[in-house]
C-alpha positions as a Python dict, from the first residue, in 0.01 Angstrom:
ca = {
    (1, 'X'): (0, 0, 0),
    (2, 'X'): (-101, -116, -377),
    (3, 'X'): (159, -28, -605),
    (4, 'X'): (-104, 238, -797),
    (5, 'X'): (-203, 430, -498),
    (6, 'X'): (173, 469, -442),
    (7, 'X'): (240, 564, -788),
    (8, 'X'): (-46, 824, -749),
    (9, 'X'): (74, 942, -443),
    (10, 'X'): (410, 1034, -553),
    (11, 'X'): (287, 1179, -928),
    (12, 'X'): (69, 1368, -663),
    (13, 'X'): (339, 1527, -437),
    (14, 'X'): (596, 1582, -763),
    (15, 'X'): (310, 1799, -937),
    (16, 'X'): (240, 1993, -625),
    (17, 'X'): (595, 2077, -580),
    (18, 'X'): (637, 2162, -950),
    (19, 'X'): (307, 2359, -926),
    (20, 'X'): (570, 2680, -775),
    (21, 'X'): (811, 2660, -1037),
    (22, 'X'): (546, 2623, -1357),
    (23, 'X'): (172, 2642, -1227),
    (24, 'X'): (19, 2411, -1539),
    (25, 'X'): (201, 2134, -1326),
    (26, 'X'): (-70, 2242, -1090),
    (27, 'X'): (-340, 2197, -1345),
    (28, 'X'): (-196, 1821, -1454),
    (29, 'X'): (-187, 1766, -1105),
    (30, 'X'): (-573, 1836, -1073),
    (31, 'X'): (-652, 1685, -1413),
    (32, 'X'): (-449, 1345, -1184),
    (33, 'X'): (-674, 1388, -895),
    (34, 'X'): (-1006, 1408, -1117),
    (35, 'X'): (-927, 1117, -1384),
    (36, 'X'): (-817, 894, -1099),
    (37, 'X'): (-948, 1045, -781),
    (38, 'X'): (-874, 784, -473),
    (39, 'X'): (-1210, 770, -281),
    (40, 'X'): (-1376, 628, -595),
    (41, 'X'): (-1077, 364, -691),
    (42, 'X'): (-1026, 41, -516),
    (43, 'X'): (-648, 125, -452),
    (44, 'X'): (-760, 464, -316),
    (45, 'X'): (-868, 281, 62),
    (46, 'X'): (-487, 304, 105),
    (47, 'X'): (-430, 647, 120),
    (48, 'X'): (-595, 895, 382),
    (49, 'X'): (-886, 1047, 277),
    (50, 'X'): (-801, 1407, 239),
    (51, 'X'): (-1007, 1631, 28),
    (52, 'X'): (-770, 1592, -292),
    (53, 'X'): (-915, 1842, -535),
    (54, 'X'): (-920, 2142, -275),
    (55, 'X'): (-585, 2049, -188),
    (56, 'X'): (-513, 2077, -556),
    (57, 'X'): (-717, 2409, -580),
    (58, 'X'): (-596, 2576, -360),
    (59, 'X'): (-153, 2489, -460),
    (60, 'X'): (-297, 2615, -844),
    (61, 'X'): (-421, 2913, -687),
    (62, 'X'): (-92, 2955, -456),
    (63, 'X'): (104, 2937, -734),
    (64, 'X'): (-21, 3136, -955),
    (65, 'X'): (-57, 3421, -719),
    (66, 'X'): (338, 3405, -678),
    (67, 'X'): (375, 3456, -1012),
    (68, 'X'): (180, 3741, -1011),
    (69, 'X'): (-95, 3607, -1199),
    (70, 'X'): (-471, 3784, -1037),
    (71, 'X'): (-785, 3555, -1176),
    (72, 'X'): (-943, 3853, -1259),
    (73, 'X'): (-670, 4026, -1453),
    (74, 'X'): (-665, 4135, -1847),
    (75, 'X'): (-603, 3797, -1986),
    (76, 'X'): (-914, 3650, -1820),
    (77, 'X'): (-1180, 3949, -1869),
    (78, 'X'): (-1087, 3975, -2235),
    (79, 'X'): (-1336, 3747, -2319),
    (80, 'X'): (-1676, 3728, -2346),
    (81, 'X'): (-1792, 3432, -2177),
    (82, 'X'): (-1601, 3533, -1884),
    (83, 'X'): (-1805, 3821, -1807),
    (84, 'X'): (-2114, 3569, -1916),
    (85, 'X'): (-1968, 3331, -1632),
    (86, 'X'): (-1943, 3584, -1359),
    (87, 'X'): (-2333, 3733, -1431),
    (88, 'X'): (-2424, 3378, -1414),
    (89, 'X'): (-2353, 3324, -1064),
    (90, 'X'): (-2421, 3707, -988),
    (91, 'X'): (-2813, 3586, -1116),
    (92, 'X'): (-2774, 3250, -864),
    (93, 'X'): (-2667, 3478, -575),
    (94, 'X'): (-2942, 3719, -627),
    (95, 'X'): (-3208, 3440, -657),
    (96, 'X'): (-3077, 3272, -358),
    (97, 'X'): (-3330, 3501, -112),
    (98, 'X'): (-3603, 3373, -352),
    (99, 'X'): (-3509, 2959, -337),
    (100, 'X'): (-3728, 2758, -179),
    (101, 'X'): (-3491, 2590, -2),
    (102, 'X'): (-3202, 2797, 163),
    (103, 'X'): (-2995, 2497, 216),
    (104, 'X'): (-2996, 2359, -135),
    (105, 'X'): (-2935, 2674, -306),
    (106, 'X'): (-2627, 2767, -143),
    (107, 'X'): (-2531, 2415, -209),
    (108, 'X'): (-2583, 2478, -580),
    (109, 'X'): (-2446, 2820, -574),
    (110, 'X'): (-2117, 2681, -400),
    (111, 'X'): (-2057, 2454, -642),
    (112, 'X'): (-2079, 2671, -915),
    (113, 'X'): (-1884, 2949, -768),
    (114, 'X'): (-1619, 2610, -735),
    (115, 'X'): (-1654, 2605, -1120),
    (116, 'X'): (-1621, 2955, -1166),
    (117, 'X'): (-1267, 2975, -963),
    (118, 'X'): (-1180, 2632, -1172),
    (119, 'X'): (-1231, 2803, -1498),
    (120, 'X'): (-1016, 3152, -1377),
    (121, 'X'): (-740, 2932, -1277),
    (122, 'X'): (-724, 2688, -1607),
    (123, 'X'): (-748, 3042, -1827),
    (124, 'X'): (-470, 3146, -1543),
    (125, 'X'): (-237, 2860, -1600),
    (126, 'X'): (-227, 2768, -1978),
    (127, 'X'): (-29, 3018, -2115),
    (128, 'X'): (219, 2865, -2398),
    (129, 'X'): (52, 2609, -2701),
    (130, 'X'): (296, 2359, -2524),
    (131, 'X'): (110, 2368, -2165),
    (132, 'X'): (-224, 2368, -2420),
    (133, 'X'): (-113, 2032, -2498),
    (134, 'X'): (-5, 1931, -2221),
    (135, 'X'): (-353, 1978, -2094),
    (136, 'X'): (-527, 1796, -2367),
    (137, 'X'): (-274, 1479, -2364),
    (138, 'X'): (-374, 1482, -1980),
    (139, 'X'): (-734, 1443, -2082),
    (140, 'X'): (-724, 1206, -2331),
    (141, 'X'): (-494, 994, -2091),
    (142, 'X'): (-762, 1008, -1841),
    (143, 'X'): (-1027, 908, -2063),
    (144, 'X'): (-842, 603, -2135),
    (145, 'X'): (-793, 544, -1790),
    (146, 'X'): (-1172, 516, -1755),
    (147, 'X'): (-1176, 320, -2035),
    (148, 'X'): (-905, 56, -1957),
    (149, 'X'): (-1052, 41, -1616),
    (150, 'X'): (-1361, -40, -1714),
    (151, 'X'): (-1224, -293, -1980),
    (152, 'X'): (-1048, -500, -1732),
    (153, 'X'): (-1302, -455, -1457),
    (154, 'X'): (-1652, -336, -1593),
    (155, 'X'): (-1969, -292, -1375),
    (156, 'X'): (-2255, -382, -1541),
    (157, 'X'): (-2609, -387, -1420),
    (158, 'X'): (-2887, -440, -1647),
    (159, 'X'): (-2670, -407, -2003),
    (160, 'X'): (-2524, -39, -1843),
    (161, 'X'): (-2196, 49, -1715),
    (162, 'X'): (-2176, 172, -1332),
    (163, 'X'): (-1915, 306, -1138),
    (164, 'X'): (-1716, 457, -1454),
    (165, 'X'): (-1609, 832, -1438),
    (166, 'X'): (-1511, 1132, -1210),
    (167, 'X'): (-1606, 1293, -861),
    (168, 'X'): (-1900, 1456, -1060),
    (169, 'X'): (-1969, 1247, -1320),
    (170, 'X'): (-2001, 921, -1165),
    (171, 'X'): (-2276, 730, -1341),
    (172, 'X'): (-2341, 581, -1701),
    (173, 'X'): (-2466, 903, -1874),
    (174, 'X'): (-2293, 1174, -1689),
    (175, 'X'): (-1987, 986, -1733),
    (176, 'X'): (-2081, 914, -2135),
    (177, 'X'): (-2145, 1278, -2175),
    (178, 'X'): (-1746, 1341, -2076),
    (179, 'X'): (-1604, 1052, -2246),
    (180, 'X'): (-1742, 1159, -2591),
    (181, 'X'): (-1556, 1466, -2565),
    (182, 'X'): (-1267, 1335, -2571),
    (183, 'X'): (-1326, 1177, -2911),
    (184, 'X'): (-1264, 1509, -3092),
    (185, 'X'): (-926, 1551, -2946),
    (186, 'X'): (-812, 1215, -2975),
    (187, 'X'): (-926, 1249, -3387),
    (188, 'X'): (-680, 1574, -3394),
    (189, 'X'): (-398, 1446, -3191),
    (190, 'X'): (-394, 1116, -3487),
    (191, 'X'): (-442, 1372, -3796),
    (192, 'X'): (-239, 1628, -3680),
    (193, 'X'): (5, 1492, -3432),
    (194, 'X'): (336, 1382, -3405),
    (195, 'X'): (416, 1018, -3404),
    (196, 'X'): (417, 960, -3011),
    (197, 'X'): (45, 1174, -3013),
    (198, 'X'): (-57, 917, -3278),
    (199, 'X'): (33, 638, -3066),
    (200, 'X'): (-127, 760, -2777),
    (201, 'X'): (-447, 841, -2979),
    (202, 'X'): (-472, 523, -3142),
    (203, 'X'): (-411, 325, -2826),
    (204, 'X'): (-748, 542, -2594),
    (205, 'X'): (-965, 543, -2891),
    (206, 'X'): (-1087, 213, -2844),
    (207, 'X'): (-1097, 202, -2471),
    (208, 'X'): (-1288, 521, -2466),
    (209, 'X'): (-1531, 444, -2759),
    (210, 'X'): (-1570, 77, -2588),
    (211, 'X'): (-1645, 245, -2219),
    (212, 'X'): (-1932, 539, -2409),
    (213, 'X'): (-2060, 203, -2562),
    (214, 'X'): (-2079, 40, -2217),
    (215, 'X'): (-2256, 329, -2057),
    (216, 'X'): (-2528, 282, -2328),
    (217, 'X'): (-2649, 615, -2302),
    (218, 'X'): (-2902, 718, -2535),
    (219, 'X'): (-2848, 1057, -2508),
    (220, 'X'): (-2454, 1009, -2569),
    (221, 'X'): (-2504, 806, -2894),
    (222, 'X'): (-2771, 1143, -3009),
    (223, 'X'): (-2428, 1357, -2909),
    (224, 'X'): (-2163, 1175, -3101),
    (225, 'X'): (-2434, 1150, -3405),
    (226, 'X'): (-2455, 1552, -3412),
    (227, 'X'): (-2047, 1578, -3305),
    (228, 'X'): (-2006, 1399, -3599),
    (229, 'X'): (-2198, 1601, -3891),
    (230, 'X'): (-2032, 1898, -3723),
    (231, 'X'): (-1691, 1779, -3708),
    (232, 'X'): (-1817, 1730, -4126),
    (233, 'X'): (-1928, 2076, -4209),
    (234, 'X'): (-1652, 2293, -3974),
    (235, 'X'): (-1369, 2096, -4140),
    (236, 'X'): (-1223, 2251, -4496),
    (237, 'X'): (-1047, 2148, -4736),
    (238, 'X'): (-828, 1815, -4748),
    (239, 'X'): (-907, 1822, -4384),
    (240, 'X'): (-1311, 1728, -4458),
    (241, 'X'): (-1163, 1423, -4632),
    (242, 'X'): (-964, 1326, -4359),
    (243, 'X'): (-1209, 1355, -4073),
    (244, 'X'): (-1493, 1184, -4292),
    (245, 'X'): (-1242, 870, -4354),
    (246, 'X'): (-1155, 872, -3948),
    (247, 'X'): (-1541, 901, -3905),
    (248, 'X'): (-1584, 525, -4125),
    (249, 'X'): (-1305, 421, -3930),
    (250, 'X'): (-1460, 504, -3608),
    (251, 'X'): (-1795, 393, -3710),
    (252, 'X'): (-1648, 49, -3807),
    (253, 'X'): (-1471, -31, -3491),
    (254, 'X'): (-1805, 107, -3286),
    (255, 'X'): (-2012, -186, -3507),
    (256, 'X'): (-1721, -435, -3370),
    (257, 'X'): (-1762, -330, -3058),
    (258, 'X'): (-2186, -302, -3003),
    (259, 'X'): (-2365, -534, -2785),
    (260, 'X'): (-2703, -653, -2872),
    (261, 'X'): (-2797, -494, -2515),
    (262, 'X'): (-2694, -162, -2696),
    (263, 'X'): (-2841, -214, -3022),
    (264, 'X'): (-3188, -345, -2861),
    (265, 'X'): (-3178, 47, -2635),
    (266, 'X'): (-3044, 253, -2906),
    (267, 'X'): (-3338, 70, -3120),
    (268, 'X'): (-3561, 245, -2827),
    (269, 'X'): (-3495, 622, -3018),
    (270, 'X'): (-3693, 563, -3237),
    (271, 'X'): (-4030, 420, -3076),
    (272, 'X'): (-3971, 680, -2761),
    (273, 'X'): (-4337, 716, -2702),
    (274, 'X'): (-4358, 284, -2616),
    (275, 'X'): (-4048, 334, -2365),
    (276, 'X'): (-4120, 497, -2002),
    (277, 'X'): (-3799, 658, -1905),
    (278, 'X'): (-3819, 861, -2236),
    (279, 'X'): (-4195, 912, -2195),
    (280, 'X'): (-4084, 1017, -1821),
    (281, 'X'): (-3796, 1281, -1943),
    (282, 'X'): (-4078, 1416, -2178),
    (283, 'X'): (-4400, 1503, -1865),
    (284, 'X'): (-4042, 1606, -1646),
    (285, 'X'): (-3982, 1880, -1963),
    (286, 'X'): (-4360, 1993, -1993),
    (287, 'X'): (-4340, 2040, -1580),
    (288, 'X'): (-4029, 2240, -1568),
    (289, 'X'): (-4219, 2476, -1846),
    (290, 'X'): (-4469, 2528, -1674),
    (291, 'X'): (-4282, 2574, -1351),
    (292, 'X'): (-4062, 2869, -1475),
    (293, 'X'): (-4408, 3025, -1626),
    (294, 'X'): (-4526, 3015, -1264),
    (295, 'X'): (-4166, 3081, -1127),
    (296, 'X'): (-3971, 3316, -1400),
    (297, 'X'): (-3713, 3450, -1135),
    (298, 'X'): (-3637, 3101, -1056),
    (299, 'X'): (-3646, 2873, -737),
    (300, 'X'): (-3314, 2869, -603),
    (301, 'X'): (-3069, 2598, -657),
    (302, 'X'): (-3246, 2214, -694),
    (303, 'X'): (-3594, 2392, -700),
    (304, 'X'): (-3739, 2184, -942),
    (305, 'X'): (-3625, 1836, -734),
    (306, 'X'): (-3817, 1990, -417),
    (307, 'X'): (-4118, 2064, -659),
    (308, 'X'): (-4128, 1764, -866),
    (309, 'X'): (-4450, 1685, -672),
    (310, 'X'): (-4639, 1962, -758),
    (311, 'X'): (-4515, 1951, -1085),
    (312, 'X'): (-4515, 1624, -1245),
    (313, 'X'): (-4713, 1412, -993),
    (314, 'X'): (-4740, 1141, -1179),
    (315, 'X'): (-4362, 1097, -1288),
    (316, 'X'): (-4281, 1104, -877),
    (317, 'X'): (-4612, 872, -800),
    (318, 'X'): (-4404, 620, -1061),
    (319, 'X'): (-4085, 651, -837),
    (320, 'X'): (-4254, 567, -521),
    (321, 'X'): (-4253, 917, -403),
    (322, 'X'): (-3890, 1032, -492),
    (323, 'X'): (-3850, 1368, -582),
    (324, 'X'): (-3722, 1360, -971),
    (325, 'X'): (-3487, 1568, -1170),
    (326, 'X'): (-3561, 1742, -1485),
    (327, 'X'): (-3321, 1566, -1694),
    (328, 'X'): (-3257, 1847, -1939),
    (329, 'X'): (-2959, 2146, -1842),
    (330, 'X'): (-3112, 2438, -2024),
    (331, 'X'): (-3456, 2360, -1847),
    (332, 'X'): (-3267, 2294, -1503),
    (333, 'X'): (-3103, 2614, -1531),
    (334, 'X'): (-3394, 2824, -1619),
    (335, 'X'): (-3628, 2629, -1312),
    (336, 'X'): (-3321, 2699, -1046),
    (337, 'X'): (-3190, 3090, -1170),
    (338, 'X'): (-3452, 3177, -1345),
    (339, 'X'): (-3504, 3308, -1734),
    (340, 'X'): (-3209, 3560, -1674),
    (341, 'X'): (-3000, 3284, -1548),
    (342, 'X'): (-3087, 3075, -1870),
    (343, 'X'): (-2986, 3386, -2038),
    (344, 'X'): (-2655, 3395, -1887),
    (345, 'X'): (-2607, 3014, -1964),
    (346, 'X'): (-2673, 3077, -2320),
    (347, 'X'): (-2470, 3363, -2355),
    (348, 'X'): (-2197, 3187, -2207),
    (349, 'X'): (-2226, 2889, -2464),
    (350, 'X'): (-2285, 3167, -2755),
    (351, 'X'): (-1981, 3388, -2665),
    (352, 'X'): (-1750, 3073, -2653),
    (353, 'X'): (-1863, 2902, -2982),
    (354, 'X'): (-1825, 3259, -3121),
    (355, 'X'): (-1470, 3312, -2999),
    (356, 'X'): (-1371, 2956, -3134),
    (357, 'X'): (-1488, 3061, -3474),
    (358, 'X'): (-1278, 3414, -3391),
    (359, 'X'): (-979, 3204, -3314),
    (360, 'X'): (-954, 2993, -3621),
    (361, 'X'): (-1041, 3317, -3844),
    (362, 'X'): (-755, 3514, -3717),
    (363, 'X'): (-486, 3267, -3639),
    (364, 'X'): (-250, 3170, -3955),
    (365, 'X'): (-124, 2874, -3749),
    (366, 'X'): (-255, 2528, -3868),
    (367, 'X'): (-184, 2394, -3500),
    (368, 'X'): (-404, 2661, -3354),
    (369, 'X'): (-642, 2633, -3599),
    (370, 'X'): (-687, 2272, -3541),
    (371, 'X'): (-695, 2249, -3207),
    (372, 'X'): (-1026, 2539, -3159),
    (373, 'X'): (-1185, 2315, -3430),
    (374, 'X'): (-1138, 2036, -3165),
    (375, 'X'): (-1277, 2219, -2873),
    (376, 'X'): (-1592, 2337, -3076),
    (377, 'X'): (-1688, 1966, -3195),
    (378, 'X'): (-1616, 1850, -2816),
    (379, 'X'): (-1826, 2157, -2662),
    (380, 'X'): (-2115, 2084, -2938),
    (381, 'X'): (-2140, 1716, -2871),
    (382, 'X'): (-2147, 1768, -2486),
    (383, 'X'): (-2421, 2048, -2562),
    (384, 'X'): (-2657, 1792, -2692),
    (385, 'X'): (-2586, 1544, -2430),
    (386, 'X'): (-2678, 1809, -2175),
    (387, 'X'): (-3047, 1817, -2344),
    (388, 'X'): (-3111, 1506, -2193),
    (389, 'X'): (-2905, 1512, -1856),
    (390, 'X'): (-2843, 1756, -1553),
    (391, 'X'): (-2539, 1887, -1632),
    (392, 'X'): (-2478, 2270, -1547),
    (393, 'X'): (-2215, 2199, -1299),
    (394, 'X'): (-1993, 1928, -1520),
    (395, 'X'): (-1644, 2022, -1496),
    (396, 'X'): (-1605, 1988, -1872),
    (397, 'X'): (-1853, 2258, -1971),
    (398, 'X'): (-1629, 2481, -1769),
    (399, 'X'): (-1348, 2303, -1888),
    (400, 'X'): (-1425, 2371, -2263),
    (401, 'X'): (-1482, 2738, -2223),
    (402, 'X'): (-1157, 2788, -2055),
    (403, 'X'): (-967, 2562, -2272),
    (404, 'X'): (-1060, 2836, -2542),
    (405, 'X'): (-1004, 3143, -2318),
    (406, 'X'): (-649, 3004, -2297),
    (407, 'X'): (-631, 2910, -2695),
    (408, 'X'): (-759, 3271, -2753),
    (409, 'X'): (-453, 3383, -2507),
    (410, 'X'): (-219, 3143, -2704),
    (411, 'X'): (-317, 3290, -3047),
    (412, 'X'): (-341, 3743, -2922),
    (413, 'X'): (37, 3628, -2771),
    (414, 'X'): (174, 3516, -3130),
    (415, 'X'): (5, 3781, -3290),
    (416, 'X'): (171, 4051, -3065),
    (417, 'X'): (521, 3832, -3131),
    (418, 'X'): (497, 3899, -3510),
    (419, 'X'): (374, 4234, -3499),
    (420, 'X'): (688, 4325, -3271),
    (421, 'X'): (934, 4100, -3482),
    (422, 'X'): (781, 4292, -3770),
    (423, 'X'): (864, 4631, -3596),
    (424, 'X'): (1224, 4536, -3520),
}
């Protein structure tokens, strides 16, 4: 067996173990599983092929339930965009009699009720600022995992990175779309963390920026751009300075580290209307518009693949006859649930960028403050990446919005610590 599948195995059975006596061990152990999950590694052959994350699942959802911890209790439905998240996929159950295909919706609306549970039991688990950052160290570690791993052994096929990411993100710009949200976090763990978080930061930044790079995703480079005047105009003070000085930092050692492959694509942004696979996203867009107009309740989950005939002809005639995604989240969303399921999607993304700003406005710590300014950069540069990708069932949108469910938890807790050290 090679030495890293053993390594994994072990790190696997030590978190489950550890999940009963502190469930966030269950969380790192399915943050373990997701960053390096076996069936997609080389190493992973060795070990039987078990269905990892469920296995994880369900020991996070053991454990908590021992320590009497319900998914659905005060903590959880406290916040807005949990409520959001549950009449989200009440909308995709009720348009599942409507979906033109039975089989594919309840496909779709499996997977998201997946992400649903997911989110419960991250806003379940993290429940001290040390388990926070536990959390976030895991992330950023496997980030640079992709990132070394596609250093010393990158895929390439026609100036693009392949086989680089997770069980759901497996391509060049799914797995781009993730890997720029680390950047954010890696940024606060070097300006605001302690010397060992500094190291760690400075050592993934350039594997991660070099593997985004790699995936030469047009849509990820558009992200990072917006991230980046946002990361600007949140930040106050002293703090504006530093970020704009890590920003020339980061910009330099992206320069070092550009291919002419990715300068000639990125070039591409600009003279969209001379390059096909833009010109292609753009008919897919006009299609799914005038699909919901014909379809407003929605057409079940993957709707819009199984009508991409009827509805952009010509983009499917181009792909010998494939059916075609829409390429765009909000517009996927709306085509499969329906306007009220868009509705729901916004209002989950509203009520979470909302309760960041809520966070840093009532929290006197600088740690807590930091770290929602973090998440809100990350969640705004993946919501621009999702314009031009499928993404409503990425595990880091769902990610995001319970990383500040928890953070929200973190912050009421401290407040209810001073008001009773106050009463004493």
């Amino acid at each position: 067996m090679p030495i890293r599948a053993l390594l994994w195995l072990c790190a696997f059975v030590v978190g489950g173990i550890a999940s009963f006596s502190e469930p966030i061990f269950g969380l790192l152990t399915y943050l373990l599983d997701y960053y390096a999950h076996p069936p997609l590694r080389w190493w992973g052959q060795a070990l039987p092929n078990f269905r990892w994350s469920l296995i994880t699942t369900a020991i996070l959802a053991g454990a908590l339930l021992i320590k009497g911890r319900w998914f659905l209790g005060r903590e959880t439905m406290r916040h807005a965009q949990t409520k959001w998240l549950l009449a989200f996929l009440a909308v995709a159950a009720a348009v599942t009699p409507l979906a033109v295909s039975r089989e594919s919706t309840l496909h779709f609306l499996g997977s998201l009720a997946k992400l649903v549970l997911l989110y419960l039991l991250i806003v379940g688990a993290i429940r001290t600022p040390k388990h926070y950052r536990y959390v976030v160290l895991a992330m950023v570690l496997g980030a640079f995992l992709w990132g070394f791993d596609s250093w010393i052994d990158p895929h390439m096929r026609s100036g693009r990175l392949e086989r680089v990411g997770g069980p759901d993100c497996f391509n060049d710009n799914s797995a781009a779309a993730h890997l720029l949200t680390a950047l954010p976090f890696i940024g606060i763990l070097f300006a605001k963390g302690r010397g060992w978080h500094r190291m760690i930061a400075l050592g993934a930044a350039p594997f991660v920026m070099n593997a985004i790079i790699q995936c030469n995703s047009r849509g990820a480079s558009v992200a990072i751009a917006v991230a980046a005047v946002f990361a600007v105009l949140l930040a106050k003070g002293r703090f504006r300075l530093q970020v704009a000085g890590l920003g020339i930092l980061a910009s330099v050692l992206a320069f070092n580290l550009m291919s002419q492959t990715f300068i000639e694509r990125q070039i591409t942004l600009a003279q969209y209307e001379e390059d096909g696979s833009a010109m292609g996203r753009i008919e897919s867009w006009k299609g799914a518009l005038r699909l919901i107009g014909d379809h407003p309740l929605g057409t079940g989950g993957g709707g819009f693949d199984i009508l991409s005939p009827v509805y952009i002809p010509d983009v499917v005639a181009a792909h010998g006859g494939e059916e075609r995604a829409v390429h765009n989240t909000y517009l996927w969303v709306a085509s499969d649930w329906g306007i009220l399921g868009l509705v729901c999607f916004i209002g989950i993304i509203v009520s979470t960028l909302l309760e960041l700003h809520r966070i840093r406005r009532d929290s006197p710590d600088p740690g807590i403050q930091s770290d929602s300014y973090a998440i809100e950069v990350a969640f705004i540069g993946f919501l621009v990446a999702a314009i031009f990708i499928n993404r409503p069932y990425a595990e880091i949108f769902y990610w995001l919005i319970a990383l500040t469910a928890a953070l929200r938890n973190i912050q009421i807790g401290q407040e209810v610590m001073i008001r009773s050290e106050a009463a004493a």
